[in-house]
C-alpha positions in Angstrom: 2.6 30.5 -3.0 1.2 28.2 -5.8 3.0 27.8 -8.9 1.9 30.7 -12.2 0.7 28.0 -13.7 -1.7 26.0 -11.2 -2.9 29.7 -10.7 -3.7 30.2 -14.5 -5.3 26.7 -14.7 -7.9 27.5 -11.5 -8.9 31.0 -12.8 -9.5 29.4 -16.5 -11.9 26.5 -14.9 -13.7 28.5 -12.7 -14.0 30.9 -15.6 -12.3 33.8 -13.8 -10.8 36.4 -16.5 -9.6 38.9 -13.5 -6.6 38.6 -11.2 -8.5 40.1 -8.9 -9.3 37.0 -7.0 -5.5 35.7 -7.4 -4.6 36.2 -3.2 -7.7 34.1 -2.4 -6.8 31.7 -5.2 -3.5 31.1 -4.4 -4.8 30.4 -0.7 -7.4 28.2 -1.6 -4.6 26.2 -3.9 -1.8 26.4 -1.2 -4.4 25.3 1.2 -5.3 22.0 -1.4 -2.0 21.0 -1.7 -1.3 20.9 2.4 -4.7 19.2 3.0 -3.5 16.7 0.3 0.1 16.4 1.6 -1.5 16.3 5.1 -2.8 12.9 4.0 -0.4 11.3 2.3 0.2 12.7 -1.1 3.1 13.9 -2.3 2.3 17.2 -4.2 5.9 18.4 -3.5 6.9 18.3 -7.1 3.6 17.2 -9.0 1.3 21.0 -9.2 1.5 19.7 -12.7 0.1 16.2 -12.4 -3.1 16.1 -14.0 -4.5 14.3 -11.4 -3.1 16.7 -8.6 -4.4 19.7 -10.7 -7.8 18.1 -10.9 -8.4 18.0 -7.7 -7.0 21.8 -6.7 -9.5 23.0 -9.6 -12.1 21.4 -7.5 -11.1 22.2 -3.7 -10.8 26.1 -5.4 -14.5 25.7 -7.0 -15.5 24.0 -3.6 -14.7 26.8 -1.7 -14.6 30.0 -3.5 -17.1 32.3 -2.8 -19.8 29.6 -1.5 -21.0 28.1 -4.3 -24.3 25.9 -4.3 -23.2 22.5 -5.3 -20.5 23.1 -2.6 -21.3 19.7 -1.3 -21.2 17.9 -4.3 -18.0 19.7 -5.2 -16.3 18.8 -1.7 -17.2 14.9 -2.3 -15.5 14.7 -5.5 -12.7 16.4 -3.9 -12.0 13.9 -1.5 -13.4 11.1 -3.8 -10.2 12.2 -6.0 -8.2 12.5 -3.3 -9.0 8.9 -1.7 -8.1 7.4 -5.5 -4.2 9.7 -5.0 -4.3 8.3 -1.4 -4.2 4.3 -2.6 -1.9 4.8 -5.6 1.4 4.3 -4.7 2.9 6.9 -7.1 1.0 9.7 -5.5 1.5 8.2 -1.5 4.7 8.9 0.7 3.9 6.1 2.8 6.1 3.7 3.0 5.8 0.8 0.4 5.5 -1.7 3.5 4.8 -1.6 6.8 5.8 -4.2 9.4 
């Protein structure tokens, strides 16, 4: 379940005013957060991190309700989430590999 707060930020982008929408929401943000820690980020403790939070606004807007920049919206999802991917703060790999 995400956080109150990562759920109050997505419905204020996407201009939502209901919580209607909040079990779809909170599925499209729990399922940002495992597609990002699927790949290496470390969201475990950063729903707050601007950056994190960017990029669950824009997986939610990708993917709510079919949208018709849905392609556009999907690339700057992962664009955002390649720039997490090489910064070492955002990464659980390993600082070296052998």
């Amino acid at each position: 379940m995400a956080a109150a707060s990562t759920l109050e930020a997505v419905r204020l982008a996407m201009a939502i005013t209901t919580t209607a929408y909040d079990n779809e929401l909170n599925d499209l943000i729990d399922a940002a957060l495992m597609d990002m820690k699927t790949n290496g980020i470390n969201v475990c403790d950063k729903q707050d991190d601007p950056l994190v939070l960017q990029a669950v606004k824009t997986y939610c807007r990708a993917y709510f309700q079919s949208p018709a920049d849905h392609d556009k919206l999907v690339a700057a999802y992962e664009g955002q989430k390649g720039h997490m991917q090489i910064c070492s703060g955002y990464t659980t790999w390993p600082a070296e590999v052998t």
